[in-house]
PDB file of N, CA, C and O in Angstrom, chain B, residues numbered from 101:
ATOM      1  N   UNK B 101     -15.628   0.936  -1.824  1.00  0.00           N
ATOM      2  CA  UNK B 101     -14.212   1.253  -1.712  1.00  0.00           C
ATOM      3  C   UNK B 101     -13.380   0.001  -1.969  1.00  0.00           C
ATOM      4  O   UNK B 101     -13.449  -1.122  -1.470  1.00  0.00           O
ATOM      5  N   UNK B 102     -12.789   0.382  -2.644  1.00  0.00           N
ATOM      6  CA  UNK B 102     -11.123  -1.080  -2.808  1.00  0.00           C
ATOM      7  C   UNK B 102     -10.063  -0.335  -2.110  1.00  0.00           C
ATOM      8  O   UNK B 102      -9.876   0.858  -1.867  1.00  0.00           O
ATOM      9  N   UNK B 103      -9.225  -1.787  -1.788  1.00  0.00           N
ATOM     10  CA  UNK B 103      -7.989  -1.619  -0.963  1.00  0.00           C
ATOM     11  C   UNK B 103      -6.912  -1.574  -2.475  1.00  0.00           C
ATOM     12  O   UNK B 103      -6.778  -2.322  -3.444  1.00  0.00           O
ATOM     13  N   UNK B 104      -6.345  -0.399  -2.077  1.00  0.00           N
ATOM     14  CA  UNK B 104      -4.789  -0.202  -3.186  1.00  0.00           C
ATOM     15  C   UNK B 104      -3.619  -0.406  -1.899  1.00  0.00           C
ATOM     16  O   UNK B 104      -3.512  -0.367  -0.674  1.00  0.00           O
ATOM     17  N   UNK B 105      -2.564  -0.742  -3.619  1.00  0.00           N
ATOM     18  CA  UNK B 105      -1.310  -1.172  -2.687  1.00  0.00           C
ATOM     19  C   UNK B 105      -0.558   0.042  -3.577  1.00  0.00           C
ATOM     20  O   UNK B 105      -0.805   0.028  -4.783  1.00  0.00           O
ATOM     21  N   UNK B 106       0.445   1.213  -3.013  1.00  0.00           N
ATOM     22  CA  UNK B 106       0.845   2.139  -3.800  1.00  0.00           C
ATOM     23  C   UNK B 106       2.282   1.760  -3.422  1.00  0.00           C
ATOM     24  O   UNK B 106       2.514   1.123  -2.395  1.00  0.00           O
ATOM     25  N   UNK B 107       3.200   2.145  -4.230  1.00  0.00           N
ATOM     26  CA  UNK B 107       4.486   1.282  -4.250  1.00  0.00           C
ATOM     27  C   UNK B 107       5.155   2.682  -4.920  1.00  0.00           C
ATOM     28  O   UNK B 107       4.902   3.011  -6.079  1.00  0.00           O
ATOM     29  N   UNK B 108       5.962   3.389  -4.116  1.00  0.00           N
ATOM     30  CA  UNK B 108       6.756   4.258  -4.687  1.00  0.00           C
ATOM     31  C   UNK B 108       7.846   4.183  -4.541  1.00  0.00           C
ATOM     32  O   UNK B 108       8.237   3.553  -3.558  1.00  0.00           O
ATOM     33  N   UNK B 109       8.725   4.730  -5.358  1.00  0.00           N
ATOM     34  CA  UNK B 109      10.229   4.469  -5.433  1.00  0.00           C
ATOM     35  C   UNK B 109      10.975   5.771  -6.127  1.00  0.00           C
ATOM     36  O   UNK B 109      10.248   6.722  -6.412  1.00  0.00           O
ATOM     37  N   UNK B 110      12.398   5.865  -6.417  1.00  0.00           N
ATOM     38  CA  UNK B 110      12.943   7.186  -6.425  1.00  0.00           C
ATOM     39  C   UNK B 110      14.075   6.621  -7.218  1.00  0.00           C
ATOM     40  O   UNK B 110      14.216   5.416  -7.427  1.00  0.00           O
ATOM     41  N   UNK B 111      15.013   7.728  -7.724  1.00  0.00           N
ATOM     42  CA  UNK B 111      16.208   6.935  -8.115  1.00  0.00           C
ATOM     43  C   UNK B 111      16.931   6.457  -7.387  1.00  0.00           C
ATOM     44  O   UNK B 111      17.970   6.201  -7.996  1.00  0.00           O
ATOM     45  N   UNK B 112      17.002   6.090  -6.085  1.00  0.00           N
ATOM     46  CA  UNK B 112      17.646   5.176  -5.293  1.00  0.00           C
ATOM     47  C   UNK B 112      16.482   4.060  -4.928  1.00  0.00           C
ATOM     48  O   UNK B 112      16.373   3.353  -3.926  1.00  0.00           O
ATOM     49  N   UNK B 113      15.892   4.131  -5.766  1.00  0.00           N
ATOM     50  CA  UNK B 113      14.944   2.628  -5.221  1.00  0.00           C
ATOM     51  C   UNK B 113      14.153   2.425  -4.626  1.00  0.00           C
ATOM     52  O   UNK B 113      14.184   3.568  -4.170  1.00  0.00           O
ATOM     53  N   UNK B 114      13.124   1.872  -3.975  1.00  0.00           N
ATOM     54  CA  UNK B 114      12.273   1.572  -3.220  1.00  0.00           C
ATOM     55  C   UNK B 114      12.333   2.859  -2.125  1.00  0.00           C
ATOM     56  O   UNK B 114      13.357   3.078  -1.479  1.00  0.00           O
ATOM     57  N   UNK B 115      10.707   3.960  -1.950  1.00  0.00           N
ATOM     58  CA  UNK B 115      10.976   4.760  -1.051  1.00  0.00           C
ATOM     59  C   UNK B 115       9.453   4.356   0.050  1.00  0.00           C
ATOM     60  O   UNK B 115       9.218   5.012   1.065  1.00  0.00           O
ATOM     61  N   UNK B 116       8.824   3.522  -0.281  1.00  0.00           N
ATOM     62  CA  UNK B 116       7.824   3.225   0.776  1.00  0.00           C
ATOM     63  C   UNK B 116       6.565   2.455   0.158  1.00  0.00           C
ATOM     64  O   UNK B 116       6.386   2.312  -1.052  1.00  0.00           O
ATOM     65  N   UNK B 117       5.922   2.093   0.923  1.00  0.00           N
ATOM     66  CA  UNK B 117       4.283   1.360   0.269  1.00  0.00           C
ATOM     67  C   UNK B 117       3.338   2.354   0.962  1.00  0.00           C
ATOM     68  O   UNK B 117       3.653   3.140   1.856  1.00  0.00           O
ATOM     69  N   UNK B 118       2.800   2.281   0.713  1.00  0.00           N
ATOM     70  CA  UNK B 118       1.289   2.693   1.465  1.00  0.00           C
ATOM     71  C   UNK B 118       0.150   1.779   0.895  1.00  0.00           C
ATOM     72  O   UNK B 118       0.050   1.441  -0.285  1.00  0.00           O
ATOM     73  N   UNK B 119      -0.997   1.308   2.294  1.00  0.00           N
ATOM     74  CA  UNK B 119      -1.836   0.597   2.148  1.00  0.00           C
ATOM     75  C   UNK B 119      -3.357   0.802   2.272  1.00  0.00           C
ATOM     76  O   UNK B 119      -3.830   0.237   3.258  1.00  0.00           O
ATOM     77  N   UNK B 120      -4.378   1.584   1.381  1.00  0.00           N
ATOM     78  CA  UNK B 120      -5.274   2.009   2.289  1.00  0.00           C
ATOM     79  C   UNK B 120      -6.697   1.917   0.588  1.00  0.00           C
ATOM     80  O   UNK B 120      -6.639   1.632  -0.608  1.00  0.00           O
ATOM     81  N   UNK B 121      -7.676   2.332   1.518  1.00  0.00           N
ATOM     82  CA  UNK B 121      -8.900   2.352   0.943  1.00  0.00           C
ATOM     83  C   UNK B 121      -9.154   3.396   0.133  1.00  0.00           C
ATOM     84  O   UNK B 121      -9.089   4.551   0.555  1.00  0.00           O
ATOM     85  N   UNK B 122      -9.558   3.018  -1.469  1.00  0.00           N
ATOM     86  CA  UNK B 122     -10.078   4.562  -2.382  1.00  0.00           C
ATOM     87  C   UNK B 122     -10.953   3.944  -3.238  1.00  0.00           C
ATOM     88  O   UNK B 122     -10.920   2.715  -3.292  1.00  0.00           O
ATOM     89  N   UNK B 123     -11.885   4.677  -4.056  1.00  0.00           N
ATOM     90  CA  UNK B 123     -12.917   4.565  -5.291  1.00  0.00           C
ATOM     91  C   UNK B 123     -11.752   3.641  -6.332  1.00  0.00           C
ATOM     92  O   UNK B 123     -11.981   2.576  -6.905  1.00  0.00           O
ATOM     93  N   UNK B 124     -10.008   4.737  -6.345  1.00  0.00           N
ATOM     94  CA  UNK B 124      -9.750   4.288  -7.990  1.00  0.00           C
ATOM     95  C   UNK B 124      -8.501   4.901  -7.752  1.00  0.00           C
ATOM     96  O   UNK B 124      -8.453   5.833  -6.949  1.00  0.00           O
ATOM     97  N   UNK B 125      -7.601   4.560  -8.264  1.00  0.00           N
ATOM     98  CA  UNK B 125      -6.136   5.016  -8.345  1.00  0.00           C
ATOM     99  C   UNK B 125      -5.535   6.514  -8.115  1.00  0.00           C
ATOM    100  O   UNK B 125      -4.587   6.834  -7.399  1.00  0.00           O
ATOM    101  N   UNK B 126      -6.328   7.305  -8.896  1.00  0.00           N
ATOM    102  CA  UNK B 126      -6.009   8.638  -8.424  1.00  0.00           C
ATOM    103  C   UNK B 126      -6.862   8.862  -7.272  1.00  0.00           C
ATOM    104  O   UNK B 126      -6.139   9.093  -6.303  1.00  0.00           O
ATOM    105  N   UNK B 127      -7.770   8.885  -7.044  1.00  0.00           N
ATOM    106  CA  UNK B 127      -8.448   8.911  -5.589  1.00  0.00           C
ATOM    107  C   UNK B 127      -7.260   8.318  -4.199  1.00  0.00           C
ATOM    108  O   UNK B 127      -7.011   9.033  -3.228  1.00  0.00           O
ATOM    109  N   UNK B 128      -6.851   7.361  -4.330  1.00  0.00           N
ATOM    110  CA  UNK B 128      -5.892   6.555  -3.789  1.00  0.00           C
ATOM    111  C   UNK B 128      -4.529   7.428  -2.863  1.00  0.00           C
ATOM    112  O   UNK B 128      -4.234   7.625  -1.684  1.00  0.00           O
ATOM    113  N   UNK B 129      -3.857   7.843  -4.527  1.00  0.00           N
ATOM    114  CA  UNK B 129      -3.032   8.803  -4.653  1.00  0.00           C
ATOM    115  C   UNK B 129      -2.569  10.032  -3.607  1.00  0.00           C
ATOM    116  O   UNK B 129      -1.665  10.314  -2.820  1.00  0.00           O
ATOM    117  N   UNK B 130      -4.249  10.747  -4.335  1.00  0.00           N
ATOM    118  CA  UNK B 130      -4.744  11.577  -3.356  1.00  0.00           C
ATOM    119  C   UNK B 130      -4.985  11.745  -1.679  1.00  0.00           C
ATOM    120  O   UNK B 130      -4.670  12.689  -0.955  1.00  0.00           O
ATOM    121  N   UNK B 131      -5.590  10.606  -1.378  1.00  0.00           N
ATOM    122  CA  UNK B 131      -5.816  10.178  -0.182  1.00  0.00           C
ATOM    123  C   UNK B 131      -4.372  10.004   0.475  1.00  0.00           C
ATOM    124  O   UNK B 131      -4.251  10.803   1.403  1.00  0.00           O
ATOM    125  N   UNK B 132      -3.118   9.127   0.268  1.00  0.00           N
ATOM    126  CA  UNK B 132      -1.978   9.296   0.682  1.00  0.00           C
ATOM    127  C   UNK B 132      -1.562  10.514   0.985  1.00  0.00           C
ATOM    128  O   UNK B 132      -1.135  10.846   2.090  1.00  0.00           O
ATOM    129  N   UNK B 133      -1.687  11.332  -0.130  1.00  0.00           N
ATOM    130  CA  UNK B 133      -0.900  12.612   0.283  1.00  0.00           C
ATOM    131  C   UNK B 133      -1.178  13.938   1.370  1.00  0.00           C
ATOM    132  O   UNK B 133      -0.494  14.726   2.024  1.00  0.00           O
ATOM    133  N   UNK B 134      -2.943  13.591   1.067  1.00  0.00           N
ATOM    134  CA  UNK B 134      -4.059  14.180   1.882  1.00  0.00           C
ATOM    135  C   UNK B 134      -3.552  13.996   3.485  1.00  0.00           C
ATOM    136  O   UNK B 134      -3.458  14.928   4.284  1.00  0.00           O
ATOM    137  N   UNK B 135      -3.246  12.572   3.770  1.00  0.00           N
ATOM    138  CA  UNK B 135      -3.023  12.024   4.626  1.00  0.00           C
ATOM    139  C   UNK B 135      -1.290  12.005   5.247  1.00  0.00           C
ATOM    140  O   UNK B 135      -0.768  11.328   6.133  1.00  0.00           O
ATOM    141  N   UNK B 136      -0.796  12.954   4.429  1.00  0.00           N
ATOM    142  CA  UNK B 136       0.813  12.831   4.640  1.00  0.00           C
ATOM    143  C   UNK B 136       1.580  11.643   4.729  1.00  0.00           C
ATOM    144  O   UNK B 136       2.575  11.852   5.423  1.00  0.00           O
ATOM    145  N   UNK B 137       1.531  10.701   4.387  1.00  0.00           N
ATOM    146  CA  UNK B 137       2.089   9.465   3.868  1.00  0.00           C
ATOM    147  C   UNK B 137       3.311   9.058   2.955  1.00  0.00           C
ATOM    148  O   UNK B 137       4.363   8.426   3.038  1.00  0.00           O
ATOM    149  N   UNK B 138       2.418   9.933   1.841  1.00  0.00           N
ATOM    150  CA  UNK B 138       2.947   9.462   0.339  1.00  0.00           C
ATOM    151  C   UNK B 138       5.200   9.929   0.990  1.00  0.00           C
ATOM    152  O   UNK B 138       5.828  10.584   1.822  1.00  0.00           O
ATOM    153  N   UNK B 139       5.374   9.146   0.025  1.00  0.00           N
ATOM    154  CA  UNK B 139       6.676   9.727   0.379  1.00  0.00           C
ATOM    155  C   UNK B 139       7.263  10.178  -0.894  1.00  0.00           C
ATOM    156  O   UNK B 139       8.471   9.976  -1.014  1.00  0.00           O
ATOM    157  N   UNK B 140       6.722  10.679  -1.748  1.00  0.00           N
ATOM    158  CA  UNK B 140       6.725  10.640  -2.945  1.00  0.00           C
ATOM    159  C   UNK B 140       7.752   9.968  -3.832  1.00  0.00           C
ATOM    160  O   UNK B 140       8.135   8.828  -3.567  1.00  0.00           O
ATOM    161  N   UNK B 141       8.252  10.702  -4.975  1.00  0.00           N
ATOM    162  CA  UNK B 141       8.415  10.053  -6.472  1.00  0.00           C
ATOM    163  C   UNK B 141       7.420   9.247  -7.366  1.00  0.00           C
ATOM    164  O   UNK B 141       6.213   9.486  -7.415  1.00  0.00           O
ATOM    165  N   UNK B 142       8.010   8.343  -8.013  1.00  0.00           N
ATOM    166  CA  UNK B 142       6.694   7.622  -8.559  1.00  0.00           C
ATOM    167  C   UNK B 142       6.138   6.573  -7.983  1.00  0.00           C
ATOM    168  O   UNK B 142       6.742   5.833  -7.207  1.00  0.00           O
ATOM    169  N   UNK B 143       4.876   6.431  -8.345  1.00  0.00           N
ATOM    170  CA  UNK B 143       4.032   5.710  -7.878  1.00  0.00           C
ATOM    171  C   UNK B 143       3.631   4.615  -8.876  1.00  0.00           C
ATOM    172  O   UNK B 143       3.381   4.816 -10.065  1.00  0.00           O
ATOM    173  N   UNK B 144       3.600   3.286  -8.166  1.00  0.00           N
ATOM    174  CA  UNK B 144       2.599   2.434  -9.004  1.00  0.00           C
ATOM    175  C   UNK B 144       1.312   1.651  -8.019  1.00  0.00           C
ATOM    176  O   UNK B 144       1.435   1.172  -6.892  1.00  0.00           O
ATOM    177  N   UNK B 145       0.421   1.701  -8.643  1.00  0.00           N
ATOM    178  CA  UNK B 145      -0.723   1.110  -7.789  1.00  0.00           C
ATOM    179  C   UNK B 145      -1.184  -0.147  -8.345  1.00  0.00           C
ATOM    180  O   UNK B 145      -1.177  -0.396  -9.550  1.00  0.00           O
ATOM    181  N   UNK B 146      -1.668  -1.100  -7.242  1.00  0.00           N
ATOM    182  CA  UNK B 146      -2.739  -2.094  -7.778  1.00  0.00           C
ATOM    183  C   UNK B 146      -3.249  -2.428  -6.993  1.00  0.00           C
ATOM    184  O   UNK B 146      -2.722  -2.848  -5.963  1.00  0.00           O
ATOM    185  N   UNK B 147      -5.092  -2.321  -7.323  1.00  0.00           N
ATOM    186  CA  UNK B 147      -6.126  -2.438  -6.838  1.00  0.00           C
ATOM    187  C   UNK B 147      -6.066  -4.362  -6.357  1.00  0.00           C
ATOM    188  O   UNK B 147      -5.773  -5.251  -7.157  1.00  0.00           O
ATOM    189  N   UNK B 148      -6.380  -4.547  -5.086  1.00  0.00           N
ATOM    190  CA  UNK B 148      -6.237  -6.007  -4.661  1.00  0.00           C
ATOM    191  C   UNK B 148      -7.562  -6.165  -4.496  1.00  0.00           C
ATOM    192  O   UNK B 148      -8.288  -5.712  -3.610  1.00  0.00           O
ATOM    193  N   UNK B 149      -7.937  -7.163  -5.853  1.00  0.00           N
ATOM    194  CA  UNK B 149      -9.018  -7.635  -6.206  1.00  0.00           C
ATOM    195  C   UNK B 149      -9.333  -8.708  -4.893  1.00  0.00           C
ATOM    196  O   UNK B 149     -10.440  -8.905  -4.392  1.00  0.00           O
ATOM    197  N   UNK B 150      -8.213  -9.253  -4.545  1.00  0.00           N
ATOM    198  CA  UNK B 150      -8.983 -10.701  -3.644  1.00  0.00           C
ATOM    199  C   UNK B 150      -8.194 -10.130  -2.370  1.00  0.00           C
ATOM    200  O   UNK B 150      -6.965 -10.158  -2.311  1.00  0.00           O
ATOM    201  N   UNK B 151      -9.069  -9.570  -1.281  1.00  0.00           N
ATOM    202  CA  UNK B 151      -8.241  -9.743   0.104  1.00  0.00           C
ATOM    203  C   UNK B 151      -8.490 -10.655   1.163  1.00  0.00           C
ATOM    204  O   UNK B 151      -9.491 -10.734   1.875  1.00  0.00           O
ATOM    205  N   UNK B 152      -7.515 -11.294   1.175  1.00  0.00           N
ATOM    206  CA  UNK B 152      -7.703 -12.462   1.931  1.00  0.00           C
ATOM    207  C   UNK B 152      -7.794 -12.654   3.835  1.00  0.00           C
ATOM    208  O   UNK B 152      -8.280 -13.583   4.480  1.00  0.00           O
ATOM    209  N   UNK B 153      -7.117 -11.375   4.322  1.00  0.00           N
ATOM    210  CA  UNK B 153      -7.584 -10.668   5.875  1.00  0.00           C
ATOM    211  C   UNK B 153      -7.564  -9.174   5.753  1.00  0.00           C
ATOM    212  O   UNK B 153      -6.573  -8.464   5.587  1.00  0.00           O
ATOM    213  N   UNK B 154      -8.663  -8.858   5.847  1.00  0.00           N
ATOM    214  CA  UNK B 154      -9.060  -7.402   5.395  1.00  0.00           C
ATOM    215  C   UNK B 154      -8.496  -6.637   7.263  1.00  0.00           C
ATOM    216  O   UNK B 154      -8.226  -5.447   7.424  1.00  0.00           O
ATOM    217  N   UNK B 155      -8.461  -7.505   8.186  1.00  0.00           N
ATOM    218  CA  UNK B 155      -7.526  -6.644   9.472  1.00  0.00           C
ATOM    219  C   UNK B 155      -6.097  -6.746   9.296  1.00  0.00           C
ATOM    220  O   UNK B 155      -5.285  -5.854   9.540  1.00  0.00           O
ATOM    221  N   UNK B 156      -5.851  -7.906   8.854  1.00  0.00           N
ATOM    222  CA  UNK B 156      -4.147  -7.284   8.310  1.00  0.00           C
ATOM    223  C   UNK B 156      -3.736  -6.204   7.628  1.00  0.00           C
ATOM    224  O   UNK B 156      -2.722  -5.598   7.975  1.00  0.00           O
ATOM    225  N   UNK B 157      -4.637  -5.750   6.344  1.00  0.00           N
ATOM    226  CA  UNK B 157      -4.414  -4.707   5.634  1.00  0.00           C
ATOM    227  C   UNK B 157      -4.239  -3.880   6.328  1.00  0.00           C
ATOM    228  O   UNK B 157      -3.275  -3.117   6.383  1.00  0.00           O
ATOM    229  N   UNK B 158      -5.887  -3.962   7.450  1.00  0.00           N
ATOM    230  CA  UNK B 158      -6.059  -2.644   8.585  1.00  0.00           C
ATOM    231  C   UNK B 158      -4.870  -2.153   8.943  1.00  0.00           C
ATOM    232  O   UNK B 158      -4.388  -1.072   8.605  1.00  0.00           O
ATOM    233  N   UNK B 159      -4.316  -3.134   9.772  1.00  0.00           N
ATOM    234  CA  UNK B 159      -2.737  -3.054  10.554  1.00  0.00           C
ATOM    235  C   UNK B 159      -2.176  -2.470   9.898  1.00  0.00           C
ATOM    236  O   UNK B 159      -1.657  -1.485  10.423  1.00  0.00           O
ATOM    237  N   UNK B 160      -1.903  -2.691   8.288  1.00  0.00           N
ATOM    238  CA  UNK B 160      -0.854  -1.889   8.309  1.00  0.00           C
ATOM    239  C   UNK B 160      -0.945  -0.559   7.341  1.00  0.00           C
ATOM    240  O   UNK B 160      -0.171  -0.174   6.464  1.00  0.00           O
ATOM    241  N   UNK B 161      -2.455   0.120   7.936  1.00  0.00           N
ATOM    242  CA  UNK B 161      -2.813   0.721   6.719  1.00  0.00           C
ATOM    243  C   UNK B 161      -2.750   2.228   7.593  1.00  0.00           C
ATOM    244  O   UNK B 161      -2.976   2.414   8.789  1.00  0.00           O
ATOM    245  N   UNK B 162      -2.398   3.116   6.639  1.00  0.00           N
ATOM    246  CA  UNK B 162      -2.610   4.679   7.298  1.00  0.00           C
ATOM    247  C   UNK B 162      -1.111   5.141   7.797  1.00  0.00           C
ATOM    248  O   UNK B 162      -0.775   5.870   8.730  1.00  0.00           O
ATOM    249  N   UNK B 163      -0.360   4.448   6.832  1.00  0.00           N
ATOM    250  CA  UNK B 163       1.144   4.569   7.322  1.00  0.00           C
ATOM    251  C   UNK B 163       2.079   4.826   5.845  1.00  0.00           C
ATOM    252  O   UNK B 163       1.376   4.787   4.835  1.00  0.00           O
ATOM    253  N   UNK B 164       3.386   5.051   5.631  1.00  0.00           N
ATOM    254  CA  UNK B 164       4.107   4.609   4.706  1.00  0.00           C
ATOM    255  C   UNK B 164       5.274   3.417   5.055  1.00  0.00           C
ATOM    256  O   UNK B 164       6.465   3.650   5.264  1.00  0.00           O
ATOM    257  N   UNK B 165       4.729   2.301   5.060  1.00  0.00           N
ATOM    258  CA  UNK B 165       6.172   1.433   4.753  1.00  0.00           C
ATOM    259  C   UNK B 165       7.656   1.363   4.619  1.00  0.00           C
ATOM    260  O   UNK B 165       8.103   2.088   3.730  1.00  0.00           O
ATOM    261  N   UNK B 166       8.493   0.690   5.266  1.00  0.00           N
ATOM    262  CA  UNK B 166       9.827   0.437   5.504  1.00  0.00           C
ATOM    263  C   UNK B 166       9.542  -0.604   4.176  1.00  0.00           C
ATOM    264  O   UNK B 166       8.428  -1.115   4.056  1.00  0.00           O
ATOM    265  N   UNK B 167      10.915  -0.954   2.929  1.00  0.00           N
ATOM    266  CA  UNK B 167      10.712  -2.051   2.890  1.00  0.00           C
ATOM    267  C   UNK B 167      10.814  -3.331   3.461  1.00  0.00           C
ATOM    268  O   UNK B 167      10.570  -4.288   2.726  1.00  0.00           O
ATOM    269  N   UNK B 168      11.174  -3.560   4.799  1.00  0.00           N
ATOM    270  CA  UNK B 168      11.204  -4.821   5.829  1.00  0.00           C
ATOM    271  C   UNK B 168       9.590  -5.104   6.015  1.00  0.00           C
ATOM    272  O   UNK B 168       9.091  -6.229   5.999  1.00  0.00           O
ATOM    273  N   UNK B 169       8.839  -3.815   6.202  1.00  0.00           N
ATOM    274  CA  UNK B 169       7.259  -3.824   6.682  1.00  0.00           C
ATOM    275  C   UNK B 169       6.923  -4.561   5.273  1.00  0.00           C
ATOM    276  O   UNK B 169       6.681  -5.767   5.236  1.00  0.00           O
ATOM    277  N   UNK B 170       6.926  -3.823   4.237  1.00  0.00           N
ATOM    278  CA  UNK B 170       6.474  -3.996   3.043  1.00  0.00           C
ATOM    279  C   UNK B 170       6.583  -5.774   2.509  1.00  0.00           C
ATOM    280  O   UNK B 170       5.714  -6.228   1.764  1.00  0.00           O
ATOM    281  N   UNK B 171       7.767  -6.656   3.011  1.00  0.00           N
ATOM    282  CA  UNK B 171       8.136  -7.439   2.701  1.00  0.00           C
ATOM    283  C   UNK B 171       7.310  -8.250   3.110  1.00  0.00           C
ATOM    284  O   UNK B 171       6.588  -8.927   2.378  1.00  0.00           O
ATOM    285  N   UNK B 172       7.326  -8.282   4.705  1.00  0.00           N
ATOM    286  CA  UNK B 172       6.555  -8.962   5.984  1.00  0.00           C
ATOM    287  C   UNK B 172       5.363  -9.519   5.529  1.00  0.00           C
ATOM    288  O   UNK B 172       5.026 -10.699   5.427  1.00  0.00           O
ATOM    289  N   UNK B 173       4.374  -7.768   5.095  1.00  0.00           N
ATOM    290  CA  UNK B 173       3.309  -7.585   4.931  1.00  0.00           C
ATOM    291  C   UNK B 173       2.931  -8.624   3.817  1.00  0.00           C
ATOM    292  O   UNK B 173       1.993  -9.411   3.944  1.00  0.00           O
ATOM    293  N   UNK B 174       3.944  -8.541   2.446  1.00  0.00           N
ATOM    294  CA  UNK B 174       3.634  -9.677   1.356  1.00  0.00           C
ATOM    295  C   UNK B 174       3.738 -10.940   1.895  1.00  0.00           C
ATOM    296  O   UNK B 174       2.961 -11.684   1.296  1.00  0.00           O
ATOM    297  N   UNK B 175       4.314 -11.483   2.707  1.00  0.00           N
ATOM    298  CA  UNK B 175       4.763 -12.737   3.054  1.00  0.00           C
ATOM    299  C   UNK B 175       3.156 -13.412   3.924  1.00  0.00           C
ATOM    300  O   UNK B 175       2.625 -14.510   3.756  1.00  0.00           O
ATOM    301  N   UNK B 176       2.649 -12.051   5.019  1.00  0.00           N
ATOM    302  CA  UNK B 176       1.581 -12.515   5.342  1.00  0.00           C
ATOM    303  C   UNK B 176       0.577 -12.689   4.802  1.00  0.00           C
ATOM    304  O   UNK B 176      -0.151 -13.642   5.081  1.00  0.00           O
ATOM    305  N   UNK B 177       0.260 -11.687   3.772  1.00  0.00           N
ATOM    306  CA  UNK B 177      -0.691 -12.145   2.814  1.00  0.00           C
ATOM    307  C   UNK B 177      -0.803 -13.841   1.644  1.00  0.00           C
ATOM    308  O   UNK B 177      -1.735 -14.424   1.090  1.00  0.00           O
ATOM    309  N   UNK B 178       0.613 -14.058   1.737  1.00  0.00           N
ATOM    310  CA  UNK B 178       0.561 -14.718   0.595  1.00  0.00           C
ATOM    311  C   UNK B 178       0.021 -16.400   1.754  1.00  0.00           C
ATOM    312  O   UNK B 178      -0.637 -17.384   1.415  1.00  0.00           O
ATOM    313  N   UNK B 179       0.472 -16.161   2.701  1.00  0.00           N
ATOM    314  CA  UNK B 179       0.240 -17.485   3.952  1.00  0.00           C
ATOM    315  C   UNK B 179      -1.639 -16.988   3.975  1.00  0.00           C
ATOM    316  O   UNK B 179      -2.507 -17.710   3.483  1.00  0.00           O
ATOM    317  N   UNK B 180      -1.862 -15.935   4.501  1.00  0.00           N
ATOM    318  CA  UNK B 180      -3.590 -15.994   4.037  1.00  0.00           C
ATOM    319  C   UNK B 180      -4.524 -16.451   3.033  1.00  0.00           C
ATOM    320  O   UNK B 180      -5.725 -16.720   3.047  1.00  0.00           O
ATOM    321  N   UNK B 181      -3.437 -16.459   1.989  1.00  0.00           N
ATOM    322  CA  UNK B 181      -3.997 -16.817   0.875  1.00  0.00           C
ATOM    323  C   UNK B 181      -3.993 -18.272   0.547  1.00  0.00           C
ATOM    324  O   UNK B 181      -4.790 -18.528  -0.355  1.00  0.00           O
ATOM    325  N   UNK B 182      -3.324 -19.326   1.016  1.00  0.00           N
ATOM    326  CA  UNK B 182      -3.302 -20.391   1.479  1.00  0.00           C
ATOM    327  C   UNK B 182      -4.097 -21.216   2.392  1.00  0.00           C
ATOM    328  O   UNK B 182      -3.737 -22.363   2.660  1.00  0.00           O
TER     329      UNK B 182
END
């Protein structure tokens, strides 16, 4: 399993992230919505090849995102990655 980062947005802009475990992008997808999450419109995904605290993801995974969460969340990763 890889960790995806799904990033949807609407014509007003940014409508949530979701953070969680799938095979592959549509699997991913799926799993959000499966899971009542997705908040829909469109979606873009990318598979995070290097995770640098796989319990941070945890934290904030199985949810849909505020962008304040969403922001946070990049900011902590990028200090992990350091």
């Amino acid at each position: 399993m890889k960790w995806w980062w799904l990033s949807y947005s609407g014509d007003a802009g940014f409508r949530g992230l979701v953070i969680l475990e799938a095979a592959n992008f549509l699997e991913a997808c799926a799993e959000a919505r499966r899971l009542k999450i997705s908040p829909g419109g469109s979606v873009r995904g990318l598979e995070l090849e290097v995770v640098p605290d796989v319990a941070l993801l945890k934290s904030y995974s199985g949810r849909c995102l505020s962008q304040v969460e969403a922001d946070e969340l990049s900011l902590k990763m990028a200090e992990a990655e350091q």
